[in-house]
Structures are given as structure tokens and as C-alpha cells.
N, CA, C and O atoms as a MOPAC input file, in Angstrom:
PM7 MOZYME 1SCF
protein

 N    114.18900 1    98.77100 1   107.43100 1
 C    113.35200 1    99.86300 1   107.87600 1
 C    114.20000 1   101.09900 1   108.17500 1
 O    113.78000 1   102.23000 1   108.42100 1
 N    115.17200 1   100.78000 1   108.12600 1
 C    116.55600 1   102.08200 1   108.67800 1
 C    116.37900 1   102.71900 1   107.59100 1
 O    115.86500 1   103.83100 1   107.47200 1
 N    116.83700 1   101.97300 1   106.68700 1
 C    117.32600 1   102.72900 1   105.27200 1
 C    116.23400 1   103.28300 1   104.81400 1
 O    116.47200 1   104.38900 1   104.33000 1
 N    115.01700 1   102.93900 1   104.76100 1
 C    113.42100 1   103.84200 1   104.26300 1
 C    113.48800 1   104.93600 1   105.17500 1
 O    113.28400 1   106.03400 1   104.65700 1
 N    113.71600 1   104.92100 1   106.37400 1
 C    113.92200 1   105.96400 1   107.61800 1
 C    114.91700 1   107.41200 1   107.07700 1
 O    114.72900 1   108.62700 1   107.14000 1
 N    115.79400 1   106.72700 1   106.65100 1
 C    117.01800 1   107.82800 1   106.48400 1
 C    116.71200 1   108.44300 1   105.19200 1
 O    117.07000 1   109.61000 1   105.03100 1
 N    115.98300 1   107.71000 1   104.05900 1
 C    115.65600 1   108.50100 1   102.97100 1
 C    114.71600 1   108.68700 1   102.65000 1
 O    114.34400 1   108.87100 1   101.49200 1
 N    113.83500 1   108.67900 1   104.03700 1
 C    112.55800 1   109.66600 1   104.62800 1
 C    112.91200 1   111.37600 1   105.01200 1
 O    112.38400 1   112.44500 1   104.70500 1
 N    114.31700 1   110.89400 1   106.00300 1
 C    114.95100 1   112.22700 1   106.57700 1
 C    115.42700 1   113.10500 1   105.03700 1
 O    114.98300 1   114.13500 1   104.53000 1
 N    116.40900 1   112.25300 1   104.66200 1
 C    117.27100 1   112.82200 1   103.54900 1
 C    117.06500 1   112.89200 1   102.22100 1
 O    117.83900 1   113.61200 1   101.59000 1
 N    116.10300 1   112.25000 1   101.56200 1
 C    115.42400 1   112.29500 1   100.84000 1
 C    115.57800 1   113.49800 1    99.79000 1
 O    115.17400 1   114.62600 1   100.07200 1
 N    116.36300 1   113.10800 1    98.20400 1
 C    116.41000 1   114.49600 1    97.50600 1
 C    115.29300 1   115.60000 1    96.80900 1
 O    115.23900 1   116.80200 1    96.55000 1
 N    114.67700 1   114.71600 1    96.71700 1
 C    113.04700 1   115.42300 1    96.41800 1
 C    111.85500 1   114.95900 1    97.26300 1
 O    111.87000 1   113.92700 1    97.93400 1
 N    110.89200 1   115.75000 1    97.18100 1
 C    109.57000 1   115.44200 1    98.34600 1
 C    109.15500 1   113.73200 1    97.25300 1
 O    109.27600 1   112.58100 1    97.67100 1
 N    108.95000 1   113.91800 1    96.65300 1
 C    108.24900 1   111.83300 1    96.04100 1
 C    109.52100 1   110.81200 1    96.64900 1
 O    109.11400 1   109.71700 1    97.03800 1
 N    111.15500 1   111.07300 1    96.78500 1
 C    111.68300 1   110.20000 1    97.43000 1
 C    111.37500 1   109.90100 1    98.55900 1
 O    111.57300 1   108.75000 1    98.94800 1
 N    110.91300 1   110.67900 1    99.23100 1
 C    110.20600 1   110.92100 1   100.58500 1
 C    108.95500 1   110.20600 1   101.05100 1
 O    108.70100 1   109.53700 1   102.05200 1
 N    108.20400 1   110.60100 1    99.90200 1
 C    107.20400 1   109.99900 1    99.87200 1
 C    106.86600 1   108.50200 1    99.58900 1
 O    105.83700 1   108.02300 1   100.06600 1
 N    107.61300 1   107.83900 1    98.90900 1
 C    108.06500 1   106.60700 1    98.69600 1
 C    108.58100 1   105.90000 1    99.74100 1
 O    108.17400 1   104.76200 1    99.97600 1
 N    109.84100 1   106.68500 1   100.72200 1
 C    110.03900 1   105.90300 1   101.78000 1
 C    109.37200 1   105.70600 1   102.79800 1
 O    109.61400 1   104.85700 1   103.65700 1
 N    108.12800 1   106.77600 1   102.77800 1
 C    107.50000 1   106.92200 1   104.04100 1
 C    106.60400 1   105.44600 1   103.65900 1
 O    106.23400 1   104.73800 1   104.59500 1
 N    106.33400 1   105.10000 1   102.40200 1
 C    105.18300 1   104.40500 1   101.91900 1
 C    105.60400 1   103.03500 1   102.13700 1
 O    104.81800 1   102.09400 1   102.24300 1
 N    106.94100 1   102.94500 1   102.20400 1
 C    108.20700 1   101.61600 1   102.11000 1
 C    108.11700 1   100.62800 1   102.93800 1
 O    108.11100 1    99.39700 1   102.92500 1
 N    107.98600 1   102.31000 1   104.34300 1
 C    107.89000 1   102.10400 1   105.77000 1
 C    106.69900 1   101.58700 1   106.54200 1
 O    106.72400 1   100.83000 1   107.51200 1
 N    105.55000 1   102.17800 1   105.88800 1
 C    104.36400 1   101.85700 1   106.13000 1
 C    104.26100 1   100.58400 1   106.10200 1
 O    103.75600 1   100.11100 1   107.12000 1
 N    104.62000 1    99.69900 1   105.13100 1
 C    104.26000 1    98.73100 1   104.28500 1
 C    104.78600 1    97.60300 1   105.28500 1
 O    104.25100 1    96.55700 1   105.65100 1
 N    105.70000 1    98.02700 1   105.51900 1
 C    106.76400 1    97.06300 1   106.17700 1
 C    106.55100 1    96.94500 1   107.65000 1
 O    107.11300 1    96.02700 1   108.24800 1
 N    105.62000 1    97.98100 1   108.43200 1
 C    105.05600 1    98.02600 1   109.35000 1
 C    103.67600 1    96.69800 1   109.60300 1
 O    103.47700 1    95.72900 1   110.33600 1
 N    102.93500 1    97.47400 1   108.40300 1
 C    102.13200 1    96.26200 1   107.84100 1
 C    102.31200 1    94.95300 1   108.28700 1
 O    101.60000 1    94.24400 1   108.99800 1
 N    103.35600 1    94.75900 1   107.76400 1
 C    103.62800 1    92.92900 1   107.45900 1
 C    104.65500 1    92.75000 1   108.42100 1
 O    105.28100 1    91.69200 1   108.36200 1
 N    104.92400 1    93.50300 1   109.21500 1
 C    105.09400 1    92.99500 1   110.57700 1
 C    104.35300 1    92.89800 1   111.80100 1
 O    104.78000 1    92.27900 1   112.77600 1
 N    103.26200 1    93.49000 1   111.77000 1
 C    102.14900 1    93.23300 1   112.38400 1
 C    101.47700 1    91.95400 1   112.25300 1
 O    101.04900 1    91.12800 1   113.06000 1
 N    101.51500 1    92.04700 1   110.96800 1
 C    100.81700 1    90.56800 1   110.60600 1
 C    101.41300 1    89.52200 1   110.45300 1
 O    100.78200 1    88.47700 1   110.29600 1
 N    103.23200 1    89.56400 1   110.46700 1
 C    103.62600 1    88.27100 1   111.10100 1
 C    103.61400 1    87.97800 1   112.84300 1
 O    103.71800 1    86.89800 1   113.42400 1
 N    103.49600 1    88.96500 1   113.25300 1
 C    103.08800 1    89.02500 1   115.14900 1
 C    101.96700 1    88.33300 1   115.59600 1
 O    101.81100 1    87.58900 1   116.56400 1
 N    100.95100 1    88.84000 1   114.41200 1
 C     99.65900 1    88.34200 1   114.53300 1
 C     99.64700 1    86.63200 1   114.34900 1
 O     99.10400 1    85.77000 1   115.03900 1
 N    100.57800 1    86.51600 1   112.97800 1
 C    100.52200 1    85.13100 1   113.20400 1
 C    100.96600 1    84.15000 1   114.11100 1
 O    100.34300 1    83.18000 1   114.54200 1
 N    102.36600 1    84.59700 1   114.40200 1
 C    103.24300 1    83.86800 1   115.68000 1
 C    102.84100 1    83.77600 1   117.00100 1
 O    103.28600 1    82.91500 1   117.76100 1
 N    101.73400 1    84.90700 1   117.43500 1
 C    101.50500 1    84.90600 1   118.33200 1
 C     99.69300 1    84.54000 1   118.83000 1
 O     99.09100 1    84.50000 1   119.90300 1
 N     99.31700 1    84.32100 1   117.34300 1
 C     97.76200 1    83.68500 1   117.40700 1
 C     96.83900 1    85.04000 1   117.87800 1
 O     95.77400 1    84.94400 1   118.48700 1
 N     97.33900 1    86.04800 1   117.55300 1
 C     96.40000 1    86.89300 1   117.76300 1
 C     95.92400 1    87.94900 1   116.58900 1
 O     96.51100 1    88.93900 1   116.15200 1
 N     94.28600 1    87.21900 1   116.13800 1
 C     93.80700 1    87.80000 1   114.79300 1
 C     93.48700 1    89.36300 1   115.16100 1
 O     93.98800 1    90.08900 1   114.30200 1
 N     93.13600 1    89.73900 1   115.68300 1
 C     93.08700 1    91.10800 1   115.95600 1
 C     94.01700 1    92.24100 1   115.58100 1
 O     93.88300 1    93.46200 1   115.66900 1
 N     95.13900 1    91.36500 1   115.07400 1
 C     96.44400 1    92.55800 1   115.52300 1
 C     96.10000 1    92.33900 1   113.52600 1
 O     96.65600 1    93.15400 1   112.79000 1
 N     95.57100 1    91.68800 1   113.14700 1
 C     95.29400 1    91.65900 1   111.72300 1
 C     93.99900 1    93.12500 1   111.50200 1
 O     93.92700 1    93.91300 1   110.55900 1
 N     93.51100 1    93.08300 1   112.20200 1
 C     92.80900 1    94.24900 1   112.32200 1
 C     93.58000 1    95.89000 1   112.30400 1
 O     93.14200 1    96.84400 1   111.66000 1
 N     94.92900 1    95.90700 1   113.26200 1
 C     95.74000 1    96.88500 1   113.34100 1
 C     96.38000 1    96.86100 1   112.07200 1
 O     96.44700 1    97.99700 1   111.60100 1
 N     96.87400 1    95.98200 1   111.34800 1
 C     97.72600 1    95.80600 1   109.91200 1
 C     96.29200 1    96.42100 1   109.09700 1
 O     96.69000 1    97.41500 1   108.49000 1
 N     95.40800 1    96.31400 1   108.94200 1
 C     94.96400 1    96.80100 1   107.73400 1
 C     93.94000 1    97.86300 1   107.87800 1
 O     93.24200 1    98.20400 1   106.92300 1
 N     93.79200 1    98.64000 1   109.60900 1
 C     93.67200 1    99.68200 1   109.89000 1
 C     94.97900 1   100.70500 1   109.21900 1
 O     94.83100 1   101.53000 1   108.31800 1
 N     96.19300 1   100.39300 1   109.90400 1
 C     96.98600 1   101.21800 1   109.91500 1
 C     97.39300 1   101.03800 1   108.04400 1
 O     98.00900 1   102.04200 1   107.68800 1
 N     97.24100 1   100.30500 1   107.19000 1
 C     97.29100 1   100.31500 1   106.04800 1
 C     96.49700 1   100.85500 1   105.17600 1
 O     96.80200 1   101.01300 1   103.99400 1
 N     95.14400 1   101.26200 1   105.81900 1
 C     94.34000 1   102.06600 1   104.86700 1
 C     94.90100 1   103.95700 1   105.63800 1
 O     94.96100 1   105.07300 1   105.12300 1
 N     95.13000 1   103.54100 1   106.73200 1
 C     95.69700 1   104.95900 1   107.08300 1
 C     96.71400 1   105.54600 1   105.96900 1
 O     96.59600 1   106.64200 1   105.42200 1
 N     97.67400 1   104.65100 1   105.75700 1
 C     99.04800 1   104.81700 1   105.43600 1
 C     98.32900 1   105.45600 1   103.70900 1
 O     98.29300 1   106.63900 1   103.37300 1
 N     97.96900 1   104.58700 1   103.10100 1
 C     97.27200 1   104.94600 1   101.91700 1
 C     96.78300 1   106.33300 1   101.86300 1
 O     97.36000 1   107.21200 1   101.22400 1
 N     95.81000 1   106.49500 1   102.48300 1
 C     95.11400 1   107.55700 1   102.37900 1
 C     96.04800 1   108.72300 1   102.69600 1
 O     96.24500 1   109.50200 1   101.76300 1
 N     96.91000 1   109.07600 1   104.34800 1
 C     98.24300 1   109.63700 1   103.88600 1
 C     99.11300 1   110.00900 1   102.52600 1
 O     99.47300 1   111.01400 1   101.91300 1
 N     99.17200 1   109.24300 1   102.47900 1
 C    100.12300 1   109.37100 1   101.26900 1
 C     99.28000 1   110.13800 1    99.71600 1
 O     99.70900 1   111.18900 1    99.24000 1
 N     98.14700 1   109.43500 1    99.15100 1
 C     97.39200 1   110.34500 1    98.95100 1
 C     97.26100 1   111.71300 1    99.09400 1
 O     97.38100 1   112.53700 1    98.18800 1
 N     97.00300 1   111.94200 1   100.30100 1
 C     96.88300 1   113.35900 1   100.51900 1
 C     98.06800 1   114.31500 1   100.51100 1
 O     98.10600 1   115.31500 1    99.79300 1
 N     98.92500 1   113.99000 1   101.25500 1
 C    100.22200 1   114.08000 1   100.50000 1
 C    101.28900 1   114.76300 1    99.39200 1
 O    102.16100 1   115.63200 1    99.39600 1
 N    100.59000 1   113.69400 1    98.30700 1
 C    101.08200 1   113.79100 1    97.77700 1
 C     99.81400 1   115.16200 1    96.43900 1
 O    100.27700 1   116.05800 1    95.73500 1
 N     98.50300 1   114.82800 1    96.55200 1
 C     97.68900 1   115.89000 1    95.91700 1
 C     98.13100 1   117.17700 1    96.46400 1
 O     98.33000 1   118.22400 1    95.84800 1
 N     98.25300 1   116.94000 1    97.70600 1
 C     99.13300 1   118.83200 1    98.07200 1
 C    100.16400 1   119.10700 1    97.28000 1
 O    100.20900 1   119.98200 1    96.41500 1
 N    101.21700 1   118.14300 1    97.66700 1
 C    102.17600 1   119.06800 1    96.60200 1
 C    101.93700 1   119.19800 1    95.10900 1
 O    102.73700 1   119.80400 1    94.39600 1
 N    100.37500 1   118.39000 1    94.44100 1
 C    100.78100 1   118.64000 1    93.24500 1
 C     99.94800 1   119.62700 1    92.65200 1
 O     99.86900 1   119.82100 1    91.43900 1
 N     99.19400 1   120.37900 1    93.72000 1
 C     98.44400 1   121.51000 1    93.60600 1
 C     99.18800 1   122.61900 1    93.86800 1
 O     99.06800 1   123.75800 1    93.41700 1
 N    100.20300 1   122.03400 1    94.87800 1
 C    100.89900 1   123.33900 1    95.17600 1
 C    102.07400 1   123.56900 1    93.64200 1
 O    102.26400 1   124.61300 1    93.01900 1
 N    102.50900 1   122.60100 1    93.46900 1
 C    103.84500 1   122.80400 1    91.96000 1
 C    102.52100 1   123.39300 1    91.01600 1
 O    102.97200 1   124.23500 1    90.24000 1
 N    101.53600 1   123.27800 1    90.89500 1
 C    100.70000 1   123.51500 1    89.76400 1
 C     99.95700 1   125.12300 1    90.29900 1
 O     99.54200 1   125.77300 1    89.34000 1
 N     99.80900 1   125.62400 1    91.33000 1
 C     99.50500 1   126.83000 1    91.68500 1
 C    100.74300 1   127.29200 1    91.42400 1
 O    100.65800 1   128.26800 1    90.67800 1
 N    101.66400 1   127.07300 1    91.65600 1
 C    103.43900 1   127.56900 1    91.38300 1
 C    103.54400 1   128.01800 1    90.28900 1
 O    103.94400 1   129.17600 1    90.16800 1
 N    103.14700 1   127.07500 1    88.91000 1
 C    103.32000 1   127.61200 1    87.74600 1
 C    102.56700 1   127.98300 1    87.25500 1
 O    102.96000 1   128.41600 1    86.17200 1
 N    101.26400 1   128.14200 1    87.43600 1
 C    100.01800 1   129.10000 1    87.16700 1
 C    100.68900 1   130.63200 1    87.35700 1
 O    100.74700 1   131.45400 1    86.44300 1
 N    101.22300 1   130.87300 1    88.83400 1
 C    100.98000 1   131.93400 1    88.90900 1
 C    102.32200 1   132.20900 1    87.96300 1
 O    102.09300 1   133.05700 1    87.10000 1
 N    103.48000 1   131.74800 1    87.94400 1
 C    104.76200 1   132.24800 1    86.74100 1
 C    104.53200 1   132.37700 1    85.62500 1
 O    105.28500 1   132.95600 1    84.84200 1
 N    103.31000 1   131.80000 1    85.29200 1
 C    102.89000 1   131.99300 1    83.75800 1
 C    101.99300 1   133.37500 1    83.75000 1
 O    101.53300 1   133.79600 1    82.68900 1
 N    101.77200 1   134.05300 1    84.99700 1
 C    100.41400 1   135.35200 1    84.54200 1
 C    101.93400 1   136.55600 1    85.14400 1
 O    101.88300 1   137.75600 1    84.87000 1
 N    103.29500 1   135.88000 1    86.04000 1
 C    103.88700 1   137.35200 1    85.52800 1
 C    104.85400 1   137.46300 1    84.38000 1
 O    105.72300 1   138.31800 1    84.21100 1
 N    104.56800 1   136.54100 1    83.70000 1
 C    105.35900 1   136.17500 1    82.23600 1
 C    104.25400 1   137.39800 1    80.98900 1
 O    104.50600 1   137.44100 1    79.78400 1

């Protein structure tokens, strides 16, 4: 989870970023839901796939921003061309 962390921070382009954040999510996930198991509490299965449709939909959104924004970017370089 460190290493998704740090190339969350450092990350050379925004999709490396976006990938680790998604890495992280994931891994959040399925540690919830081994808690849930060890500790007999189904509910926390409820938090794993709350916080997993969160994470999704995040990322999603996300990631349609920047690709409206690179695509408004070169719209407009192409009308002062």
C-alpha cells in the first residue's frame, strides 16, 4: 500500500496516478473484508463494497475530466492553427 501511495504522490503522468489511487482502493477493499472475516463481522462487508462502488465511480469521474479537459486542449490548438 506504500508503494501505490508514493506513485499516487509521484506519479509521472495523471493515469499513473490514477491507477495507484485505484491499486489503493482495491486493497483497502480486501482488507476490510478480511477484518470482516476474522472478526465475524458481516457488516464491515457492507463498508468493502460501499467504499468500492465509491472508489469506482471516483475514478471514473476522474478520469472523464481529464479527458475532456486534453480534448478541450486540442480543440482549441486546432482553431489557432
Amino acid at each position: 500500500m506504500v508503494l501505490a501511495l508514493v506513485r499516487a504522490l509521484k506519479g509521472p503522468s495523471v493515469y499513473d496516478r490514477v491507477l495507484a489511487v485505484n491499486v489503493f482502493g482495491t486493497k483497502t477493499v480486501l482488507l476490510l473484508s478480511v477484518i470482516a472475516f476474522l472478526y465475524g463481522r458481516p457488516d464491515f462487508l457492507d463498508l468493502a463494497l460501499a467504499y468500492a462502488l465509491v472508489n469506482m465511480v471516483g475514478i471514473l469521474a476522474v478520469l472523464n475530466f481529464f479527458q475532456n479537459r486534453s480534448r478541450r486542449k486540442s480543440d482549441s490548438e486546432a482553431e489557432n492553427d
